[in-house]
C-alpha positions, 0 to 999 in steps of 0.5 A, a space after each residue: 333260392 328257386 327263381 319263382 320265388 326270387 319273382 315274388 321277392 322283388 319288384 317286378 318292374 324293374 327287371 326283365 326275364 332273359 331265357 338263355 340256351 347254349 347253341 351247339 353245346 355237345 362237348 367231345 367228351 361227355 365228362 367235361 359237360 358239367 365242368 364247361 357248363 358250370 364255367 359257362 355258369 360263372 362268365 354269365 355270372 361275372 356279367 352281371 349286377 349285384 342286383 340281377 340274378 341267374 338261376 338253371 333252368 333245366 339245360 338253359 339259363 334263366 336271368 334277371 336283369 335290371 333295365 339297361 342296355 340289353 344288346 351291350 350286356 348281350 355283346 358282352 357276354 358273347 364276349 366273355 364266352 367266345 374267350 374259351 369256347 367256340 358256342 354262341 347262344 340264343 336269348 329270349 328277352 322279356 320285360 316283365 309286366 307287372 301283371 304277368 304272374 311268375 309262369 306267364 312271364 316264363 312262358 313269355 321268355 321262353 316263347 321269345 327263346 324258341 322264335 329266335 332259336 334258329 335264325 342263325 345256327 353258329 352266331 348268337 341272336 337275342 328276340 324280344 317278347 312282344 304281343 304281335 310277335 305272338 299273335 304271329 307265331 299263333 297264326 302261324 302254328 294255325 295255318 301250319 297245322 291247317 295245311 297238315 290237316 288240308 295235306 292228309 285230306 288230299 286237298 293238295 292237286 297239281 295242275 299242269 300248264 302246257 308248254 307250246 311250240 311257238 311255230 307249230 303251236 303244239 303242246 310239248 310238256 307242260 310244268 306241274 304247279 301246285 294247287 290247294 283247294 279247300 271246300 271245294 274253294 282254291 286257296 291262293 299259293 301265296 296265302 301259305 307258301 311263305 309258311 312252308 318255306 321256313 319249315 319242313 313240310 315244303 320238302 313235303 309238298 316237293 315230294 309230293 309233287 314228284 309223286 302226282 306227277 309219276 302217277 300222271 305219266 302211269 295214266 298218260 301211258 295207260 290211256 295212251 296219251 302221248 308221253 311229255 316232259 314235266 317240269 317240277 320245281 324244286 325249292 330252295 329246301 329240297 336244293 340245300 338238302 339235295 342228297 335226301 331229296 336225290 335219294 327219295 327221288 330216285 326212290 319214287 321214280 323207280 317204284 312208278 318204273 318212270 323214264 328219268 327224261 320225263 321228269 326235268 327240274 326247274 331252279 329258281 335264279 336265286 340259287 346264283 346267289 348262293 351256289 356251292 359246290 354241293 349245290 353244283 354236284 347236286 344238280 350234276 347228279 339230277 342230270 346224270 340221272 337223266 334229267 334236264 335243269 331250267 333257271 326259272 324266272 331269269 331277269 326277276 332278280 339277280 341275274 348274272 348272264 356271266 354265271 350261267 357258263 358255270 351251272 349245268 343248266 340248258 334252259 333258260 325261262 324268261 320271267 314273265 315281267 319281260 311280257 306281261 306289259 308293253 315293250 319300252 325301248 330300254 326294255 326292249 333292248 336288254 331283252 334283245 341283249 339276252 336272248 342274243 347272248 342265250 342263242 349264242 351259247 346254246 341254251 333253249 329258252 321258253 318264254 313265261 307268261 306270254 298273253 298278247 299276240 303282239 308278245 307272241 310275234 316277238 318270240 316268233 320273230 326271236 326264235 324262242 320256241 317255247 311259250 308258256 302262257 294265257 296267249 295259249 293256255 293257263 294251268 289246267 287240271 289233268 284231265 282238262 290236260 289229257 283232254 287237250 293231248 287227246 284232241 292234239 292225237 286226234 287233229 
């Protein structure tokens, strides 16, 4: 019996479709496929009522349950299958509406299946249909494929907010921040980067980031402007992926003949959470390459100042909430204890996001000798940037 028309031989609403896939399921000799898929076969079946029912469905499985508890039958299977392989596996889970015709059902079944697919490789996960998971996801695919179209058009700019010299109040690089603009109206960043962090098109963007910015440098030294650091973000991607974002790095560097220096790298805090030892010999290759590493937006979150002497970092920035509001006492005190513990281990610090004079005066009166910040300039446009070098030369 063909599972469409088992569909129409029962009472629909009893039962809910369960879409399942073998996570992983590359056996090591190619003959055995059959023979472990066939006993995978036999332990779902062995889960099962007399009632329910499991058919193939391609390299998957599709299942019939009745109404019962879906998580315990999940957790039995698991069981069951970890018992003789090492797979886990993922479920689409849908609770059939007596509406829904054979291929609807499926569909949502399957739409259930690939939401949940991939959240976690080497466990077993299980999604459940529902209509605002799949008005969601539909929103999603939109704006996925907005931003595609909106990156093939050249709608994506970087911008760059200078770095000034606290005592001298000289522009001393600046960091390359991305900007969308989309009929002629610019689209705020968070509107979109929750999207393009969860696939790969942010590594994309990083790319593509390193590339305008060596475009700038080629000009800056074309116009002879003077030649400044650029700090690129690199994100939580592009880091667990270093050696293909090194290689395409080092590629673009050497196609634009860039001063490694030029170009330094700023890291988020959170990758104090998750450090590994790639991750570490990643950032030792950026800075053997000749590139310096920042810890962006320090005091944010998880800060551990204990675990600072074990990453290769020199620079540390201040996260902008340490400035953005007046000084409480508490407040005040812990940012005195850290930026006394930086002095003494030798980091440079730039203070974010400083707007007033009375914050300006602290970091003077710190010794931090870098600001970024509205108190002298937001992210400009490049060529409002080059205006300000020009006049900068000019003084």
């Amino acid at each position: 019996m063909q599972a469409e028309q088992f569909y129409y031989q029962i009472d629909v609403s009893k039962y809910t479709m369960v879409s399942l896939h073998i996570k992983n399921f590359t056996p090591l000799v190619w003959d055995q496929y059959y023979q472990i898929r066939k006993h995978i076969q036999s332990l779902i079946q062995s889960t099962l009522l007399s009632n329910e029912m499991l058919f193939e469905k391609e390299d998957d499985f599709l299942i019939f349950l009745l109404h019962r508890n879906y998580i315990q039958w999940i957790h039995d299977l698991d069981d069951e299958i970890q018992k003789a392989y090492a797979f886990h596996f993922a479920c689409g889970i849908n609770i059939i509406d007596i509406k829904d015709d054979f291929q609807t059902s499926l569909q949502k079944a399957n739409f259930a299946l690939s939401n949940g697919h991939d959240h976690h490789k080497y466990t077993t996960t299980y999604e459940f249909y529902t209509k605002d998971l799949y008005e969601q996801r539909k929103k999603k695919e939109h704006l996925s494929h907005d931003l595609s179209y909106a990156f093939h058009q050249n709608c994506f700019q970087i911008f760059l907010q200078p770095k000034v010299d606290t005592y001298r109040k000289q522009i001393v690089g600046a960091e390359a921040l991305l900007r969308l603009f989309y009929h002629h109206k610019e689209i705020p960043l968070s509107s979109f980067i929750s999207l393009v962090n969860e696939n790969t098109f942010i590594r994309t963007l990083d790319l593509f980031v390193v590339k305008k910015v060596c475009e700038y440098l080629v000009q800056a030294a074309q116009k002879q402007l003077p030649l400044l650091p650029i700090s690129i973000n690199i994100s939580p991607a592009s880091f667990s992926d270093g050696k293909y974002y090194l290689k395409a790095l080092h590629s673009i560097i050497q196609s634009y003949d860039i001063d490694p220096h030029l170009i330094n790298f700023e890291l988020h805090e959170d990758i104090l959470l998750t450090t590994t030892p790639a991750h570490l010999s990643f950032m030792n290759d950026l800075i053997q390459s000749g590139h310096k590493l920042s810890l962006d937006d320090f005091g944010s979150g998880y800060s551990s100042l204990s675990v600072l002497s074990d990453l290769p970092i020199s620079t540390i920035k201040l996260d902008q909430s340490f400035f953005k509001t007046t000084f409480t006492p508490r407040k005040k005190s812990l940012l005195d204890h850290i930026i006394q513990f930086l002095h003494a281990n030798h980091f440079e610090i730039i203070a974010e996001g400083v707007e007033q004079e009375a914050m300006y005066q602290y970091c003077l009166n710190h010794h931090i000798p870098i600001i970024q910040g509205y108190y002298f300039y937001p992210a400009l446009s490049v060529k409002e940037f080059n205006n300000l070098l020009e006049n900068q030369k000019n003084a």
